[in-house]
C-alpha positions in Angstrom: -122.7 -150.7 3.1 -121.5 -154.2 2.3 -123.0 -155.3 5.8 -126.2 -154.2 4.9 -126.4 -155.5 1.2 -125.4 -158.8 3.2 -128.2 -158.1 6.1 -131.0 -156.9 3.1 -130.5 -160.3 1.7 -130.9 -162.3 4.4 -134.1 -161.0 5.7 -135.3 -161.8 2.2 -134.4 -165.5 2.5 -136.2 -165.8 5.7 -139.2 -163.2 4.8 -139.1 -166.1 1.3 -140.0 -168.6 3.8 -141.9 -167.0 6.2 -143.3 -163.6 6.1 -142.3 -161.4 8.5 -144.0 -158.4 10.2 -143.0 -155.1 10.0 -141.7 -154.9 13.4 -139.9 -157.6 13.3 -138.6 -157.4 9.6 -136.9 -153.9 11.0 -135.2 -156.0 14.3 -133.7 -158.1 12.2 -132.1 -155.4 9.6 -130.8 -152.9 12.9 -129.0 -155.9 14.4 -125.8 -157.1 12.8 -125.6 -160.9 12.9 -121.9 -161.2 12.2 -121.2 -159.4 15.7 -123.1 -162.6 17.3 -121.2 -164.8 15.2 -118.1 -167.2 16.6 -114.6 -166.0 15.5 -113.6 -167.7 12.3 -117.6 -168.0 10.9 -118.2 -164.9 9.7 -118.0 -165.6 6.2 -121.4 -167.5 6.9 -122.7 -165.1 9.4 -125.6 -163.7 6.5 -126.7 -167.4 5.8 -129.6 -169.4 7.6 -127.3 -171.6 9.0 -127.4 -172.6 12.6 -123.3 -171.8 13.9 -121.7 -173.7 16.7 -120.7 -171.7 19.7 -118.6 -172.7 22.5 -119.5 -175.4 24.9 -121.3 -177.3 22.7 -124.2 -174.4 21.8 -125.7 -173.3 18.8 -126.2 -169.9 17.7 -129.4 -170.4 16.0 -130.5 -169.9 12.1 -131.9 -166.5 11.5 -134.9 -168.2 9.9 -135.2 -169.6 13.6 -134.8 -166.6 15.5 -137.8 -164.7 13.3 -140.3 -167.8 13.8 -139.7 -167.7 17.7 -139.3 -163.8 17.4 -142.9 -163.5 16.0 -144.8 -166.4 17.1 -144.2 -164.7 20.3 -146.6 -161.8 18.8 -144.8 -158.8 20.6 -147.1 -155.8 19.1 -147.7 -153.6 22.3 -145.7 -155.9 24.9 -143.4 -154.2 27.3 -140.9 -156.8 28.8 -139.7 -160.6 27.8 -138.2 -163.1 30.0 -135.1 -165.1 27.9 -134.3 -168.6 29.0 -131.1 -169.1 27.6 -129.0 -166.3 26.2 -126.2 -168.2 24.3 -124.6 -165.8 21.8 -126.9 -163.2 22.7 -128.4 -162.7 19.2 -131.9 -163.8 20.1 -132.0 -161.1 22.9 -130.5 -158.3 20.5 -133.3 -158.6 18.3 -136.2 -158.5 20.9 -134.4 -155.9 22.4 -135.5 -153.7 18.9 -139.2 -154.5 19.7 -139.9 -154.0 23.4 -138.6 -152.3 25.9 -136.9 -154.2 28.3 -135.8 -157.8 28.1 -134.6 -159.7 30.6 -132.2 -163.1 29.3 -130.5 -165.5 32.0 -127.5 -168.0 30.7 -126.5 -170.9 32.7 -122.7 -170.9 30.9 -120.2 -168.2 32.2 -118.5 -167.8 29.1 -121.4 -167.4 26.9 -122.9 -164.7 28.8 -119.8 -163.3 29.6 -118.8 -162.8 25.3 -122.7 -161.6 25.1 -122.6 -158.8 27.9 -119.7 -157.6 25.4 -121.6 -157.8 22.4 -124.2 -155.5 23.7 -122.0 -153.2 25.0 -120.2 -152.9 21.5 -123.2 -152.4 19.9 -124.9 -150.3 22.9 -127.7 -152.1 23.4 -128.7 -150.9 26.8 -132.4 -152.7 27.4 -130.9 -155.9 27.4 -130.8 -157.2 31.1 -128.8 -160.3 31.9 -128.2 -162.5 34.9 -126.2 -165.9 35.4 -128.6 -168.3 36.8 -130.0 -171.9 36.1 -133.2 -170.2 33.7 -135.7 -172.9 34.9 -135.9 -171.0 37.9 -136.7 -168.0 36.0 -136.2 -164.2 37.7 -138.3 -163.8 40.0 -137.4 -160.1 41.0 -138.8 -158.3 37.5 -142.0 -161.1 36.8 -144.5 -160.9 35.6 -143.4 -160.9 32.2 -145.7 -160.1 29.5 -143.6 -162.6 27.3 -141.2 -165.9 27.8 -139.3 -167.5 25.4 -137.7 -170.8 26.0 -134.9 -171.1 23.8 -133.8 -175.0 25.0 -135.9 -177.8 24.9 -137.6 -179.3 28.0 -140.1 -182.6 28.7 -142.0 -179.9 30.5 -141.7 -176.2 31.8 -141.4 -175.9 35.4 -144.8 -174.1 36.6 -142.3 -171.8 38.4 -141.9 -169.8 34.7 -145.7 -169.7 34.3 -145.5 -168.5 37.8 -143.6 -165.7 36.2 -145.7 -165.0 33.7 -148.5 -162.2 33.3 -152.1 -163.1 33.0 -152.6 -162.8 29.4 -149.3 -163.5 28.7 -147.4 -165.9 26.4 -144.7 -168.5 26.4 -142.8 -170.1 23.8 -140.7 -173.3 24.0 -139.6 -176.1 22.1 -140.6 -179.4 24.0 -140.0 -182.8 24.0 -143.1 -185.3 22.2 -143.7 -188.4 20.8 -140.0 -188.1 19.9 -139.7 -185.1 18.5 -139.6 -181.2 19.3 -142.8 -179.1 19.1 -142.5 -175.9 19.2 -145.5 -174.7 21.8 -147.3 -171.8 22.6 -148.3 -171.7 25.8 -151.3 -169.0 26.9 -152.1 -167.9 30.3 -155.7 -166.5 31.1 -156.2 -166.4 34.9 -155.0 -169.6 36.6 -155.6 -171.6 33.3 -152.6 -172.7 31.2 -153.4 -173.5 27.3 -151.3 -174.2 24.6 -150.9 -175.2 20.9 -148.7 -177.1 18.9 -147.0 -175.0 16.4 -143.9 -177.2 14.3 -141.5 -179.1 14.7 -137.7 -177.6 15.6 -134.6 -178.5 16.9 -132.8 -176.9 19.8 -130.1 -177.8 22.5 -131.6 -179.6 25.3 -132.2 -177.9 28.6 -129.6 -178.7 31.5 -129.5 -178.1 35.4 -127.5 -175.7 37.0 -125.1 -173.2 36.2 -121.0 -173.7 34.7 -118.3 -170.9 35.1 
């Protein structure tokens, strides 16, 4: 009961500072934050804080996790492609919208505490894989949906390979010194894409660690 007193609140910080859908609004109160959340923060778990994780990651602020969660507009879309699991909170709430979504970490231990955490909470539409994420997966595109949740100079035409016509992608990328977070279109072979705000995520790195 105290959880959700702790979750209700939260979504009404973030829905203070940015409205949220009704889809998303109900993610966001089924999924409990604190299980994301590194041992010793959980007293801040229900704030819009960004929390460190191991190896030098970030689970990111809840207020984060909506914008990216609905500027991806989900209404109607089947499967999303994750690039970049880390705690595995980001992939817990999509997982409430659509039906399957696919999330690739390039850090053992990470994905390794996050398989756990959606096993606890049996979330079983959650599909992972340990894999460098530029190279996307291949084996399940297209994907209706991408979200890049590191920031890039560029993303590889490999992921909008990957993606469906009529699909979107989300990243945060690098410009003019700053990150932008983009939306990124796809009608037929034509890639389009709009400037949305700026953010600040962990930068993209190659390879995998174990």
């Amino acid at each position: 009961m105290v959880k959700q007193l702790h979750l209700k609140n939260m979504v009404e910080q973030i829905d203070a500072r940015f409205p949220l859908g009704d889809p998303v609004r109900k993610a966001f109160l089924s999924v409990d934050r604190e299980a994301f959340v590194p041992h010793g923060f959980q007293h801040l778990a229900y704030t819009l804080d960004a929390l460190p994780l191991q190896e030098e990651q970030w689970i990111s602020s809840p207020l984060t996790v909506a914008k990216m969660t609905q500027h991806l507009e989900l209404d109607g879309v089947d499967k999303v492609l994750e690039i970049g699991c880390g705690s595995g909170y980001q992939a817990a709430i999509l997982s409430q919208i659509v039906r399957r979504v696919f999330t690739i970490e390039r850090i053992g231990p990470l994905l390794r505490e996050a398989r756990e955490r959606f096993r606890s909470l049996g979330i079983q539409n959650v599909f992972t894989r340990h894999d460098d994420g530029q190279r996307g997966w291949k084996e399940y595109a297209p994907y209706e949906r991408i979200l890049f949740s590191a920031t890039a100079d560029s993303i590889p035409q490999v992921l909008f390979d990957q993606l469906a016509d009529g699909g979107i992608l989300l990243a945060p990328v690098n410009e003019g010194g700053l990150q932008i977070l983009t939306r990124y279109y796809k009608r037929g072979n034509s890639i389009t894409s709009e400037a949305i705000e700026p953010c600040l995520f962990v930068p993209v790195l190659d390879g995998t660690q174990h």
